[in-house]
MIKEDREN-536764 format. One line per 5 residues: their letters; for each residue x, z, y of N, C-alpha, C. Coordinates in nm, 4 decimals, always signed. Each point is the difference from the previous one (the first is absolute). Layout:
% MIKEDREN-536764
a	X:Z:Y:X:Z:Y:X:Z:Y ~ ...
% end
This chain:
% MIKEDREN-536764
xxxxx	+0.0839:+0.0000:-0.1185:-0.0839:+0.0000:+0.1185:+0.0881:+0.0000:+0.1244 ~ -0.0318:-0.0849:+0.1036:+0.0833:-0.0055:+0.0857:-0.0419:+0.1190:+0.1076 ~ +0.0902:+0.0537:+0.1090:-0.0186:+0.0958:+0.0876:-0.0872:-0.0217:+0.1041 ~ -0.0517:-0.1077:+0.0128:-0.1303:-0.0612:+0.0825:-0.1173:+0.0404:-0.0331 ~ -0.0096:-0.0247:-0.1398:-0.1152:+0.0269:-0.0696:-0.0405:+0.1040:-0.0365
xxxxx	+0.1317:+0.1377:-0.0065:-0.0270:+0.0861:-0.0590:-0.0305:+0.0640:+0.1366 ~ +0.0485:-0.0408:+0.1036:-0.0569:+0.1038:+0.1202:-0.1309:-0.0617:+0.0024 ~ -0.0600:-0.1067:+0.0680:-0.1184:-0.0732:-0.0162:-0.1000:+0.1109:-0.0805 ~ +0.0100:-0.0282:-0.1327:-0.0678:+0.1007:-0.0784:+0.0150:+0.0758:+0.0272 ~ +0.1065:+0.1616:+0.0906:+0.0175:+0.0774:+0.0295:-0.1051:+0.0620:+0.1205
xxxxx	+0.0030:-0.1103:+0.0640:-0.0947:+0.0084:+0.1325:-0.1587:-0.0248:-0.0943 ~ -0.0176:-0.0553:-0.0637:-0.1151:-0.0227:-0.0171:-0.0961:+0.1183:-0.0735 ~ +0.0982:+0.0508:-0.0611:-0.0399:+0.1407:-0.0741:-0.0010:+0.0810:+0.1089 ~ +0.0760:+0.0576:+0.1088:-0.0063:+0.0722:+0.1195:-0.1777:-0.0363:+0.0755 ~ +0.0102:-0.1201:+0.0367:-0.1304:-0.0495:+0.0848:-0.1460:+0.0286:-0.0885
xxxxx	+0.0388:-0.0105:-0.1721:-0.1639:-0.0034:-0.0665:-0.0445:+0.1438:+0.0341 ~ +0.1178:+0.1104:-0.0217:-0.0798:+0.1489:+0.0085:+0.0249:+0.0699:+0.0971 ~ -0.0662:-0.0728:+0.1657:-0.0446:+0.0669:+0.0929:-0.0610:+0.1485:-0.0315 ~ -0.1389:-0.0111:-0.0741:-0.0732:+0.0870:-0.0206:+0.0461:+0.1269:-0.0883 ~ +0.1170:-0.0292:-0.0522:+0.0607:+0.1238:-0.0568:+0.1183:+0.0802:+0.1263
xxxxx	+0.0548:-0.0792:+0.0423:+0.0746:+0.0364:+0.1165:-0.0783:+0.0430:+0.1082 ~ -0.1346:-0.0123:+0.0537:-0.0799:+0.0558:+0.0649:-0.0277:+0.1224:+0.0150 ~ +0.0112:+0.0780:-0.1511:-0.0417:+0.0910:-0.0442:+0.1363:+0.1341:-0.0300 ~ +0.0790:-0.0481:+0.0403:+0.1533:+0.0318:-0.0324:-0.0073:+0.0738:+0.1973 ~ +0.1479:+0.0863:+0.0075:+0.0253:+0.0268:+0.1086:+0.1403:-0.0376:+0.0092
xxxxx	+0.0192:-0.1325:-0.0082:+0.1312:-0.0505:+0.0592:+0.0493:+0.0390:+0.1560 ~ +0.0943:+0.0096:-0.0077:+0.0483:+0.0831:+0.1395:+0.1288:-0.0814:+0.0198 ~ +0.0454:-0.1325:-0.0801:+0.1045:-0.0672:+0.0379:-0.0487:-0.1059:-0.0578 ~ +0.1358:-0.0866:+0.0762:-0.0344:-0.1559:-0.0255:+0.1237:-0.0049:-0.1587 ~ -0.0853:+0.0112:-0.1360:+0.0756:+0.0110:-0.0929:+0.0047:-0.1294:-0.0478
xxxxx	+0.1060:-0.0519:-0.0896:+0.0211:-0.1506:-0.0285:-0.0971:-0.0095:-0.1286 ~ -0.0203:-0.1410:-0.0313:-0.0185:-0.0565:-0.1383:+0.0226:-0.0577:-0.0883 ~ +0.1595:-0.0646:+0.0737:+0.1026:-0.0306:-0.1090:+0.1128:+0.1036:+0.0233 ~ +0.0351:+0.0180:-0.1491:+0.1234:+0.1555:-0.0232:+0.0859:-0.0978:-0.0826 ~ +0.1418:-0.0219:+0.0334:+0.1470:-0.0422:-0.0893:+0.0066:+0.1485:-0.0186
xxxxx	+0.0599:+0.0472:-0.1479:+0.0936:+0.1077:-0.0610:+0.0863:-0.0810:-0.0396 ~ +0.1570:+0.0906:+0.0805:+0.1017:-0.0204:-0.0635:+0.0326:+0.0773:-0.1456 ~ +0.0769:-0.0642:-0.0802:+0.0659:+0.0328:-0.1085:+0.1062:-0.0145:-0.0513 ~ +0.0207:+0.1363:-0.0785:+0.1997:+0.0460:-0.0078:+0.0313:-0.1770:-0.0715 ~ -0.0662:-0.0595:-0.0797:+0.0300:-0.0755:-0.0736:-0.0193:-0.1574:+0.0310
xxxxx	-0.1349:-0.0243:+0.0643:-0.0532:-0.1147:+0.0311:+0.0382:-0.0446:+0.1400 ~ +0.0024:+0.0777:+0.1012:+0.0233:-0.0058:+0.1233:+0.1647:-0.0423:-0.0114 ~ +0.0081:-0.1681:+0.0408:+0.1450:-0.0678:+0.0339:+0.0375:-0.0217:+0.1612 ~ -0.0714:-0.0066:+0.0762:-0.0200:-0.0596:+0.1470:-0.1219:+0.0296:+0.0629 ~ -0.0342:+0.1399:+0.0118:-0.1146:+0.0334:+0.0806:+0.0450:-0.0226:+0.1412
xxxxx	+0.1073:-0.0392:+0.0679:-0.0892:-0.0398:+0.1434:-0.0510:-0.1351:+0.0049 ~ +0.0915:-0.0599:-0.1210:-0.0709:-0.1545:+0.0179:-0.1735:+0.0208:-0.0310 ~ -0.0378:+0.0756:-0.0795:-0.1162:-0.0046:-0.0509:-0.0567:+0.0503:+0.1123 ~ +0.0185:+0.1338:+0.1004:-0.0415:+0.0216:+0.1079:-0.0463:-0.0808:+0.1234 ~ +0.1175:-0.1237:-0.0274:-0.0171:-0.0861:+0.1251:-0.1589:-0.0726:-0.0737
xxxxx	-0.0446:-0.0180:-0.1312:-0.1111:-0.1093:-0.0161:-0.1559:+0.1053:+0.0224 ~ +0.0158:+0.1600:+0.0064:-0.1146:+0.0606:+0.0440:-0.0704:-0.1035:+0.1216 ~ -0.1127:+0.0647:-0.0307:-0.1104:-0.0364:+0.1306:-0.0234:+0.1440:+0.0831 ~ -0.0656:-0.0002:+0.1020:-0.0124:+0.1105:+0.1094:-0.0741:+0.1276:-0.0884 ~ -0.1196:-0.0593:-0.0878:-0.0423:+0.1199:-0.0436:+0.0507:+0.0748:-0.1394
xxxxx	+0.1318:-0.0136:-0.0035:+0.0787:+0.0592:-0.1205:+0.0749:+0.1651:+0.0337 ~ -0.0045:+0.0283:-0.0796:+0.1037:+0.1213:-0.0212:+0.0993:-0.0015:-0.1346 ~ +0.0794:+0.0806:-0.0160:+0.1229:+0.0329:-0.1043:+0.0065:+0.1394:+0.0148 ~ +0.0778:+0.0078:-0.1608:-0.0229:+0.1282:-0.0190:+0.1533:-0.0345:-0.0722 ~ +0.0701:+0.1035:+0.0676:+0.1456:-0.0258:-0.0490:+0.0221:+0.0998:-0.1361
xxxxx	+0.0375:-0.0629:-0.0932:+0.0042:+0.1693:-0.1148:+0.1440:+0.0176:-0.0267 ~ +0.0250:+0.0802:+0.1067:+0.1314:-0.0111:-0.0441:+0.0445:+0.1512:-0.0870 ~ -0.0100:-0.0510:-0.1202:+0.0301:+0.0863:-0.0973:+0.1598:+0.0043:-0.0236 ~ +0.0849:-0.0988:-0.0167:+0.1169:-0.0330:-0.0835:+0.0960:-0.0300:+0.1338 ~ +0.1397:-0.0066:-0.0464:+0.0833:-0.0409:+0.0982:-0.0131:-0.1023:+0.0572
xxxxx	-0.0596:-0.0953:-0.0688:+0.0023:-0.1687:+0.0529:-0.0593:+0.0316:+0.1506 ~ -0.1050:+0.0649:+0.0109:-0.0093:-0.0122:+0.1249:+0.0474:+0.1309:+0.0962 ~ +0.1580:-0.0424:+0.0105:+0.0465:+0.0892:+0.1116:-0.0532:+0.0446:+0.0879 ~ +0.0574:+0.0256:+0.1190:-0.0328:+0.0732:+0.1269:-0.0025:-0.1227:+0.0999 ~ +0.0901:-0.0978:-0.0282:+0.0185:-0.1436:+0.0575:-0.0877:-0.0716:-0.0084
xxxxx	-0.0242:-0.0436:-0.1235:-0.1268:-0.0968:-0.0254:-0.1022:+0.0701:+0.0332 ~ -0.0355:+0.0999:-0.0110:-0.1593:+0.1126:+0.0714:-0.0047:-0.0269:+0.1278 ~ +0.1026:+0.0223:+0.0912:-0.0089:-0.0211:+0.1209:-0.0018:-0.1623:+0.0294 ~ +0.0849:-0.0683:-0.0481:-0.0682:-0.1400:-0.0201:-0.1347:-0.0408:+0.0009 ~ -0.0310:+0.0405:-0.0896:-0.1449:-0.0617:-0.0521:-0.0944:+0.0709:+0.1247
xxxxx	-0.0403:+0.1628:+0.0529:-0.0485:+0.0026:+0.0744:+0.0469:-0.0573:+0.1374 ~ +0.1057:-0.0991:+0.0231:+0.0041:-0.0217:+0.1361:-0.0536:-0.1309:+0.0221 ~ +0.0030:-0.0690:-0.1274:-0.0434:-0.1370:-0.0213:-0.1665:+0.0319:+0.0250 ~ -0.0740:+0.0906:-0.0854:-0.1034:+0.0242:-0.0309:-0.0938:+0.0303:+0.1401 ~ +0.0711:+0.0756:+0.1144:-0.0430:+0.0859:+0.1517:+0.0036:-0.1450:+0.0485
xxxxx	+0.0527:-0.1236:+0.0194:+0.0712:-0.1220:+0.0237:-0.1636:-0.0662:-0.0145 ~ -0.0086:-0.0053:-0.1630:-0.1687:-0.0585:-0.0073:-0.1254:+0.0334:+0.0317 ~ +0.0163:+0.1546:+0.0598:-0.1573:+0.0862:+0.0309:+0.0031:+0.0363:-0.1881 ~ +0.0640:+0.0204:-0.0891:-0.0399:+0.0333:-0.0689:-0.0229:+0.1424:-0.0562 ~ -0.0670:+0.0502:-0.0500:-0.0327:+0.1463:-0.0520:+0.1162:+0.0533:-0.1207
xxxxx	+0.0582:+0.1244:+0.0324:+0.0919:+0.0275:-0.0749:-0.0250:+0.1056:-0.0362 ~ -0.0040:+0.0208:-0.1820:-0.0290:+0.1218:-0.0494:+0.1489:+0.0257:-0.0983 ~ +0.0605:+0.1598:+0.0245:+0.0873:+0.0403:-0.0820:-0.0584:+0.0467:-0.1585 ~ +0.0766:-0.0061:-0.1018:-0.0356:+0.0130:-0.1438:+0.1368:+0.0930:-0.0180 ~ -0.0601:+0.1196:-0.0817:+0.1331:+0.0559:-0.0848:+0.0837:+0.0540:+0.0091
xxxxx	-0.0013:+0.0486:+0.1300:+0.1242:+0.0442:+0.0564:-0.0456:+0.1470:+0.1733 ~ +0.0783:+0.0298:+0.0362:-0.0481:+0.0969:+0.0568:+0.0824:-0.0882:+0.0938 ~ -0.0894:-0.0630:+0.0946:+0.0622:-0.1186:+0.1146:+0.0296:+0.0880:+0.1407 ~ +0.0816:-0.0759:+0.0543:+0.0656:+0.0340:+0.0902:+0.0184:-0.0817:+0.1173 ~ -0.0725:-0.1347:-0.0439:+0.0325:-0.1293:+0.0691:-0.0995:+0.0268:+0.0794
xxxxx	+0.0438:-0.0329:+0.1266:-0.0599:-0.0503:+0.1379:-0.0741:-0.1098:-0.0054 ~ -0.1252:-0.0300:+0.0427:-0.0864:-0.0666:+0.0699:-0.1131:-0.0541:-0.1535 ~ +0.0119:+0.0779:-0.0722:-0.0962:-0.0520:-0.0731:-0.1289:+0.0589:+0.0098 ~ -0.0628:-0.0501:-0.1044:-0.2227:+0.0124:+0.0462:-0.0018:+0.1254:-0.0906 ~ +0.0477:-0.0063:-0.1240:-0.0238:+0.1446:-0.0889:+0.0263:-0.0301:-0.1298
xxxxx	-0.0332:+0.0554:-0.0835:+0.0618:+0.0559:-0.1461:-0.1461:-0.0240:-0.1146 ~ +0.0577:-0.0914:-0.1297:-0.0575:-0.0186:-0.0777:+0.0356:+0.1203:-0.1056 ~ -0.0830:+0.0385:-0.1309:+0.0202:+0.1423:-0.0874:-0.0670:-0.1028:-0.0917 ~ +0.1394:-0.0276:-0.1252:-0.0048:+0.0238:-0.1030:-0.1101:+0.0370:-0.0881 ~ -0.0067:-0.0061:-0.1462:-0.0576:+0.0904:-0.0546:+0.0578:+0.0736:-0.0797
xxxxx	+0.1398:+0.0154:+0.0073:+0.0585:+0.1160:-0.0251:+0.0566:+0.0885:+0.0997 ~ -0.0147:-0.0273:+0.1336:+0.0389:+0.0930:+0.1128:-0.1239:+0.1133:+0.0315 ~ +0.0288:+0.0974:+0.0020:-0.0941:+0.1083:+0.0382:-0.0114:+0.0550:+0.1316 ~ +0.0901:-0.0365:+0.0802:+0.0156:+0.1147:+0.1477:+0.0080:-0.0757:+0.1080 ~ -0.0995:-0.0017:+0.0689:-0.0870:+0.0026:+0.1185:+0.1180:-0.0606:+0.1619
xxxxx	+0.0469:-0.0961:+0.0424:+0.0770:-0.0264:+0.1152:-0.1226:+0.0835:+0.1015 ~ +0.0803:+0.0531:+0.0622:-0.0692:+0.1050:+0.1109:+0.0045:-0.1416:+0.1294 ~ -0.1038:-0.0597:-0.0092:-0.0059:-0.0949:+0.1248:-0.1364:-0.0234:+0.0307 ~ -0.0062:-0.0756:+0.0980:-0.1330:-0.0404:+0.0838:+0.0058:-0.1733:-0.0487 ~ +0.0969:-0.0737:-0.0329:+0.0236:-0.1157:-0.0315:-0.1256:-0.0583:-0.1166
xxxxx	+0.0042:-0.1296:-0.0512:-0.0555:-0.0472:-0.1067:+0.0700:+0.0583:-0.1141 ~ -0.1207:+0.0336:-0.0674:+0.0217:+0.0344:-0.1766:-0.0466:-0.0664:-0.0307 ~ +0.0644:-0.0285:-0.1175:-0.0635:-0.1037:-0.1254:+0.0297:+0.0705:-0.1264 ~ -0.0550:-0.0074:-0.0945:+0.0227:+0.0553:-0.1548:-0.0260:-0.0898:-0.0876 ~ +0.0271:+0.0021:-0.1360:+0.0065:-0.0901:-0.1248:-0.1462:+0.0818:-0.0177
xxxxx	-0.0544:-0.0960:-0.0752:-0.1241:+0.0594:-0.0800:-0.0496:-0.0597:-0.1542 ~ -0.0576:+0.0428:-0.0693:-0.0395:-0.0415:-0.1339:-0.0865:+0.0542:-0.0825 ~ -0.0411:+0.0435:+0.0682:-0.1699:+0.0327:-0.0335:-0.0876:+0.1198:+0.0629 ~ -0.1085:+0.0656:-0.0293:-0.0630:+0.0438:+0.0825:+0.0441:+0.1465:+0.0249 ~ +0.0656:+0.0481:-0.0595:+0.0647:+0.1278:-0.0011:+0.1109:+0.0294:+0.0901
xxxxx	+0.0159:-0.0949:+0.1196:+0.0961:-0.0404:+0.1201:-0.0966:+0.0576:+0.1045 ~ -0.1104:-0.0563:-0.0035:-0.0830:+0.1056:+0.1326:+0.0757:+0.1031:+0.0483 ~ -0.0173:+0.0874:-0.0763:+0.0335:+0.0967:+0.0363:+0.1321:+0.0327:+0.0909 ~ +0.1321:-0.0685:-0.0431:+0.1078:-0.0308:+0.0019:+0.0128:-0.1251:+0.1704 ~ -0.1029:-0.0796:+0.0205:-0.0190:-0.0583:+0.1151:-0.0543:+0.0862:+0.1012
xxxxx	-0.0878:+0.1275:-0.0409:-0.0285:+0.0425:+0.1201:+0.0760:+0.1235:-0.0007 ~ +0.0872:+0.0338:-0.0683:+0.0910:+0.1133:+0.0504:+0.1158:-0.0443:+0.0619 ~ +0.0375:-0.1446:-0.0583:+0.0691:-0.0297:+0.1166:-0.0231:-0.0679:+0.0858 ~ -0.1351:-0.0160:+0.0993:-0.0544:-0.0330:+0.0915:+0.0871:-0.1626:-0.0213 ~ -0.0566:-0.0773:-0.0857:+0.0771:-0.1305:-0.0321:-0.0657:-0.1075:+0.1168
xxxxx	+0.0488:-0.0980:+0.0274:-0.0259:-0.1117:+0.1079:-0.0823:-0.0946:-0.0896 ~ +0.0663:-0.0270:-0.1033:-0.0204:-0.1317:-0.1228:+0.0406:+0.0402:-0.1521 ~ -0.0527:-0.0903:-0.1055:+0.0371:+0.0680:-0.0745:+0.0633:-0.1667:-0.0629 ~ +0.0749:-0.0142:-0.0830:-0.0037:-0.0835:-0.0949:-0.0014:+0.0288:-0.1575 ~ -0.1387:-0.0880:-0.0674:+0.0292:-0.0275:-0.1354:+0.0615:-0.0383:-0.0722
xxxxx	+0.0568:+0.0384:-0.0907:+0.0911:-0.0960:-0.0983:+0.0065:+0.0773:-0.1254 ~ +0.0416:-0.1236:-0.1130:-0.0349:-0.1216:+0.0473:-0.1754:-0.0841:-0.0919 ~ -0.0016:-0.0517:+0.1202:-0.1369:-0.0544:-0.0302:+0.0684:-0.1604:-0.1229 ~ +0.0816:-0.0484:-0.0216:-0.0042:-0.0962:-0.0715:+0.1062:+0.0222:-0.1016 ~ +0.0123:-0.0445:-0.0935:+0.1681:-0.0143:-0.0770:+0.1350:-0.0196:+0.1046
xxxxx	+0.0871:+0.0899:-0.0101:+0.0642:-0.0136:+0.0699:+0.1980:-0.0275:-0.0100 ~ +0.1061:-0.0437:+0.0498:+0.0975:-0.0272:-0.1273:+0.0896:+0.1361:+0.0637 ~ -0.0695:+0.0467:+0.1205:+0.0823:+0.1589:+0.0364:-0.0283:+0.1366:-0.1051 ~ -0.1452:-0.0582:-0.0638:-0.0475:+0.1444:-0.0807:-0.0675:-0.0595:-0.0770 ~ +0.0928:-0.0242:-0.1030:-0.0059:-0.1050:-0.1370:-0.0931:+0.0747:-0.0982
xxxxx	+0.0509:+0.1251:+0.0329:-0.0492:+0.1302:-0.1424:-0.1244:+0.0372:+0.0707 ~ -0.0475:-0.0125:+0.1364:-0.1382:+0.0953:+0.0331:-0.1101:-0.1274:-0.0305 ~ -0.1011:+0.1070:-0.0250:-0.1189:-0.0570:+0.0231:-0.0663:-0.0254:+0.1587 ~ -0.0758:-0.1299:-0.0527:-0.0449:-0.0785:+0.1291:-0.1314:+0.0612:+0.0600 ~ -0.0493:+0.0598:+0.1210:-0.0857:+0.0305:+0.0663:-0.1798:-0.1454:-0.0534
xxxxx	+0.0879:-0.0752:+0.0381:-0.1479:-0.1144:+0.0215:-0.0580:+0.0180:+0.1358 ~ -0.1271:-0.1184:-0.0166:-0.0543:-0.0230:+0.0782:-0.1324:+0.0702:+0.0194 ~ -0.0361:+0.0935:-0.1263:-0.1292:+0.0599:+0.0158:-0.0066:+0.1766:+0.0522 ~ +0.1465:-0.0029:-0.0223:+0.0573:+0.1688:-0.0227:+0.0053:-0.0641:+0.2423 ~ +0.1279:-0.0735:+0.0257:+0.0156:+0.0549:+0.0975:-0.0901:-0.0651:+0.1128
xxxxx	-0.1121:-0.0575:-0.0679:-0.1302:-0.0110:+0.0786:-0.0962:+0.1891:+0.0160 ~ +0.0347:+0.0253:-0.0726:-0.0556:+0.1615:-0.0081:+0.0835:+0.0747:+0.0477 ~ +0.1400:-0.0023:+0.0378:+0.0798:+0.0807:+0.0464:-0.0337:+0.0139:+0.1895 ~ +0.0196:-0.1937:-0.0200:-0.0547:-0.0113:+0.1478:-0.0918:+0.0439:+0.1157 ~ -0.0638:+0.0403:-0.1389:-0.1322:+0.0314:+0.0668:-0.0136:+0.1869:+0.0436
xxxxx	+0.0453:+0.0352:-0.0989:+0.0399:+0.1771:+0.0258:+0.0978:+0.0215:+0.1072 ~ +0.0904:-0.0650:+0.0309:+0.1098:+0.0480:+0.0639:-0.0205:+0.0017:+0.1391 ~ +0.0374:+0.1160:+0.0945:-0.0473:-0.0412:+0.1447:+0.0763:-0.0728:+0.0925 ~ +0.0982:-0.0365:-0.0591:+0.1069:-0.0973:+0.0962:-0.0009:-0.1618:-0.0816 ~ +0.0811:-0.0890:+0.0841:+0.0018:-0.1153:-0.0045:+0.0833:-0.0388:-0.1417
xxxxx	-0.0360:-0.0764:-0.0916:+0.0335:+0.0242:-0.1688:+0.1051:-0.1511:+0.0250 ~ +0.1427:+0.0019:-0.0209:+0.0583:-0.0983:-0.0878:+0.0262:-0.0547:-0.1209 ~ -0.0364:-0.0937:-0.0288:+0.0176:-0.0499:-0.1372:+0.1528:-0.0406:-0.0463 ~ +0.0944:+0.0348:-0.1181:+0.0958:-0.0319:+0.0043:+0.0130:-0.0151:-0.1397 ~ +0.0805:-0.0772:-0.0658:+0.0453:-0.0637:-0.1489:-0.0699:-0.0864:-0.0500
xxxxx	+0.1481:-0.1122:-0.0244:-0.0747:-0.0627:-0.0548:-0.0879:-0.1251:+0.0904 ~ +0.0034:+0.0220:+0.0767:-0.0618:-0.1324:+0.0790:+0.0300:-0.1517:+0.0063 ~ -0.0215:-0.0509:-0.0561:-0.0185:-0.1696:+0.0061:-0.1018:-0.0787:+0.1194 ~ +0.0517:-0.1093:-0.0129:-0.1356:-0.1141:+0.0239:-0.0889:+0.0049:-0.0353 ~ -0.0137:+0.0308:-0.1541:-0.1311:-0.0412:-0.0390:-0.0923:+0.1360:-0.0299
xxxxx	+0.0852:+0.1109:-0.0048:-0.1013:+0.1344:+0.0143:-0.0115:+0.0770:+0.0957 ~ +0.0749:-0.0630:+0.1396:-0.0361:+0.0352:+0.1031:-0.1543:-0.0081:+0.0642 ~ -0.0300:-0.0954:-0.0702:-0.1030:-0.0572:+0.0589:-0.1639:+0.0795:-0.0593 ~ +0.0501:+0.0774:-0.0760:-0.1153:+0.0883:-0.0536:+0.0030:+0.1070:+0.0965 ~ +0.0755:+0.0399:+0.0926:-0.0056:+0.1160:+0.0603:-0.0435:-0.0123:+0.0905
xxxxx	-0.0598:-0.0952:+0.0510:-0.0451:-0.0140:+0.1043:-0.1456:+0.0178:+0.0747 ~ -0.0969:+0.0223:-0.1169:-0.1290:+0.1103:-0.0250:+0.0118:+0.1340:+0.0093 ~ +0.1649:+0.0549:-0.0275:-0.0166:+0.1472:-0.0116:+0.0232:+0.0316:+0.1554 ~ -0.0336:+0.1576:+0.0063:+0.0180:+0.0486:+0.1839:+0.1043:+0.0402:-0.0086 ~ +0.1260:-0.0539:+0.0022:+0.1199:+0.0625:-0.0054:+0.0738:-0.0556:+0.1560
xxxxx	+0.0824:+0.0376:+0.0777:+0.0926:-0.0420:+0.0883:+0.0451:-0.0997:+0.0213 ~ +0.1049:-0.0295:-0.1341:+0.0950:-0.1411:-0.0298:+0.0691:+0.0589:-0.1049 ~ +0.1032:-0.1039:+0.0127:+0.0969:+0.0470:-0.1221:+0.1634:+0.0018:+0.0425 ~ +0.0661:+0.0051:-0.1061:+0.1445:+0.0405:-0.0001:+0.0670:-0.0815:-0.1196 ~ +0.0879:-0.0355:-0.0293:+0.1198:-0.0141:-0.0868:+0.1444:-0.0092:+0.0321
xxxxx	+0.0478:-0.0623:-0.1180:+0.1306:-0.0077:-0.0159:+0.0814:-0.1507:-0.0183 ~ -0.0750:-0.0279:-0.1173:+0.0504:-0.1723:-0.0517:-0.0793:-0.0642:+0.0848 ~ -0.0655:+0.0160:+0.0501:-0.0553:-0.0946:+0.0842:+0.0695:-0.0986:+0.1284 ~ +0.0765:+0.1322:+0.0655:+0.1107:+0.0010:+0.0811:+0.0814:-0.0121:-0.0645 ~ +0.0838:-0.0116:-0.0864:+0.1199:+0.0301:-0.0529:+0.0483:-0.1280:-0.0834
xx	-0.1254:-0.0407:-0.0594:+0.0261:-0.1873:-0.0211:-0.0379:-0.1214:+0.1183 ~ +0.0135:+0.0376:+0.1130:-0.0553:-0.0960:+0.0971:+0.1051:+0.0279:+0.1403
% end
């Protein structure tokens, strides 16, 4: 799928569920396309940075050495450069000028900020876990087969149509996304979506 199309479809899933976002108390202008970097997949994220559109964000995970202190500050200067939204992953950040901090679902402890939160989610037993940490967004994963989480089981399309619907913040869809099963998500009330290969082969 080319990166035209996948934003295209990106926007189009954003525009069908007005009426769920209505009902939401968004308090920022949050994106609906999300790049995650990865220790493994990620070769040239600013090149991939430069092909975002305005309503994107990244979520840097910088778990592993690969992404130094150099390339971090890189990537967010490129990123402030596009208007783009920058969320830290994994790490107890320190970096200047970013939007806020994504949580794992193996991180437990709370960034003491006013910034955007985001959290991993995977099923309905996250509630709880979104509103203690007063979360911004949440993302699912993964909703499809995915080649990052070979061994987990896949969410679907009927599970995070019901997730969507419980959760009080703006729901991302993530794993696993193609061309051709993108296009089922676009009935559900979810935000937008996120990946990895998407960006990462294009």
């Amino acid at each position: 799928m080319s990166l035209k199309t996948f934003k295209n479809l990106s926007r189009s899933i954003f525009h069908n569920n007005k009426s769920k976002k209505a009902k939401l108390k968004i308090t920022r202008n949050l994106p609906y396309i999300w790049y995650l970097t990865d220790k493994v997949k990620t070769k040239n994220p600013i090149k991939t940075i430069n092909q975002l559109s305005d309503n994107s964000g990244i979520i840097i995970r910088n778990y592993t050495s690969i992404f130094n202190s150099n390339l971090t500050k890189l990537i967010i200067k490129n990123s402030k450069q596009k208007k783009l939204k920058i969320l830290i992953s994994g790490i107890k950040s320190t970096f200047p000028n970013i939007d806020g901090y994504h949580i794992p679902k193996w991180k437990n402890n709370k960034p003491k900020s006013n910034k955007i939160i985001s959290i991993s989610v995977h099923g309905l037993k996250d509630i709880r876990k979104c509103i203690n940490y007063n979360a911004t967004l949440v993302f699912v994963a993964p909703i499809f087969k995915t080649t990052s989480h070979n061994n987990q089981s896949n969410i679907g399309i009927v599970k995070l149509g019901l997730l969507a619907r419980n959760f009080p913040v703006p729901v991302i869809a993530l794993g696993g996304i193609n061309e051709k099963n993108i296009r089922l998500l676009r009935s559900l009330p979810i935000h937008g979506v996120g990946g990895i290969d998407i960006f990462e082969n294009h």
